[in-house]
C-alpha positions as CSV (number, residue, x, y, z in Angstrom):
1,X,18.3,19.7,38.4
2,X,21.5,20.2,36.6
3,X,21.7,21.8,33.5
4,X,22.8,19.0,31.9
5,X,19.6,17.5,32.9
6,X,17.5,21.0,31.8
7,X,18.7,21.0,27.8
8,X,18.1,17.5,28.2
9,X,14.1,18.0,29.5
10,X,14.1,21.2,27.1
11,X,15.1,18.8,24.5
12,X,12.8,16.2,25.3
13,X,9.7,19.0,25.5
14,X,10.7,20.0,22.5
15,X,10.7,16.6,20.8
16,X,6.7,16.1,22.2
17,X,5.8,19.1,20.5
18,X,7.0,18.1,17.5
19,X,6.3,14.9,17.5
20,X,2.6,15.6,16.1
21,X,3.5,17.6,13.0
22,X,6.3,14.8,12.3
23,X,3.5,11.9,12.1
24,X,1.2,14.1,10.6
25,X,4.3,14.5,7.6
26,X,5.4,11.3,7.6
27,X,1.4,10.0,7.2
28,X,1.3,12.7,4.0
29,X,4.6,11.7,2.5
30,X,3.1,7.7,3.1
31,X,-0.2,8.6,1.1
32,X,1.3,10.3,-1.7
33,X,4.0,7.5,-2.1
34,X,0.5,5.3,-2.6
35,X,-1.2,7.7,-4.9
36,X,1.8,8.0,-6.9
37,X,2.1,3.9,-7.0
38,X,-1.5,3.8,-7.6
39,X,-1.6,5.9,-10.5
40,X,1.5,3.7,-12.2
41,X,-1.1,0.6,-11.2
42,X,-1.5,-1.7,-14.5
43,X,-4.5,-3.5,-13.2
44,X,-7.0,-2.5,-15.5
45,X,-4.8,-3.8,-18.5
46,X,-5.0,-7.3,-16.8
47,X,-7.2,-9.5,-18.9
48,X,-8.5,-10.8,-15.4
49,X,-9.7,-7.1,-14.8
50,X,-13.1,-6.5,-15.9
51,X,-16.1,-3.8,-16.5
52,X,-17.5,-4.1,-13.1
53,X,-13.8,-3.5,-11.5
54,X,-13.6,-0.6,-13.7
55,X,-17.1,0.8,-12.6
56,X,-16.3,0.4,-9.0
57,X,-13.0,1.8,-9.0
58,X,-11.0,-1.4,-7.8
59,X,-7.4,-1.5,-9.1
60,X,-4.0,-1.2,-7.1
61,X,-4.7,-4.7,-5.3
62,X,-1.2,-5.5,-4.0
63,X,-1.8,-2.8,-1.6
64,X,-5.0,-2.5,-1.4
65,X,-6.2,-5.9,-1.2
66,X,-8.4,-8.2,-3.3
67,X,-11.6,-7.8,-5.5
68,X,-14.8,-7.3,-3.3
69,X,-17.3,-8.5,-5.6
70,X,-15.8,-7.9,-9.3
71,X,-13.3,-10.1,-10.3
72,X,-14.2,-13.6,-9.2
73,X,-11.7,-15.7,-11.9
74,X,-8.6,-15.3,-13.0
75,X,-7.6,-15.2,-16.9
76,X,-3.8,-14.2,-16.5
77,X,-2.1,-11.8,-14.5
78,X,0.0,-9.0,-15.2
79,X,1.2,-8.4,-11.7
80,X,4.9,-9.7,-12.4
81,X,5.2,-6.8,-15.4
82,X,3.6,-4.1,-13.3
83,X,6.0,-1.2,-12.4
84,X,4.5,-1.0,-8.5
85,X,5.5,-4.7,-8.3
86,X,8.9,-4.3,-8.8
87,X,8.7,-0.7,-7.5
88,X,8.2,-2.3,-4.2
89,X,10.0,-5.6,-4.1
90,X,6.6,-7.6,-4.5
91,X,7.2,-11.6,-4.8
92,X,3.2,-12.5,-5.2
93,X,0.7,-12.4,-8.2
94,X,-3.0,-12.3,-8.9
95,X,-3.7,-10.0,-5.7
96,X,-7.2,-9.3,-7.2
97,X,-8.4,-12.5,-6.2
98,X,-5.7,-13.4,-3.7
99,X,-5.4,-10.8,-1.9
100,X,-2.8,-8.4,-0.9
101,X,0.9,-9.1,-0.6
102,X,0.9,-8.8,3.0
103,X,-2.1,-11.5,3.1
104,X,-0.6,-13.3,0.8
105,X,2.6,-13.6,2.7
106,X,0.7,-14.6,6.0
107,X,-0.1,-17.8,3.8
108,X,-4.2,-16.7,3.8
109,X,-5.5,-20.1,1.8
110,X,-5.9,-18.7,-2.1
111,X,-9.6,-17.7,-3.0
């Protein structure tokens, strides 16, 4: 082997090792991105959000997806005034009974 060819398998070995811890970052710098987003959420100003949402937790839909069980109507939607939807480029609405923007996007039929 040349030693051109050794820096570049040292390299490479190198690279695999690291390669764990780099996810591992990446994934942490990904979650508190969300819990930062989440904790800017509007959702439970939405006069379509409602006591049983609250009690269960639910908020943050354009990420997280639509209503389980709680919010089965909609009475206007604050989604176009929420920071997190402009924070990240959202063009939807009403993702707690449409679902999430990426659902949305895939043209899921409205609930």
């Amino acid at each position: 082997m040349s030693t051109a060819d050794e820096e570049i398998a040292i390299l490479a070995a190198k690279i695999r090792r690291a390669a764990p811890g780099l996810a591992a970052r990446e994934e942490q710098e990904r979650q508190d991105a969300l819990k930062a987003l989440r904790e800017i959420c509007i959702c439970p100003g939405c006069p379509t959000y409602n006591v049983c949402a609250e009690q269960a937790a639910e908020k943050f839909f354009c990420a997280e997806g639509g209503s389980t069980v709680c919010i089965q109507g909609e009475h206007g939607c604050l989604c176009p005034d929420c920071p997190v939807h402009a924070e990240m480029g959202l063009s939807h609405r009403s993702f707690c009974t449409r679902d999430s923007e990426t659902v949305q996007g895939y043209g899921t039929p409205e609930r």
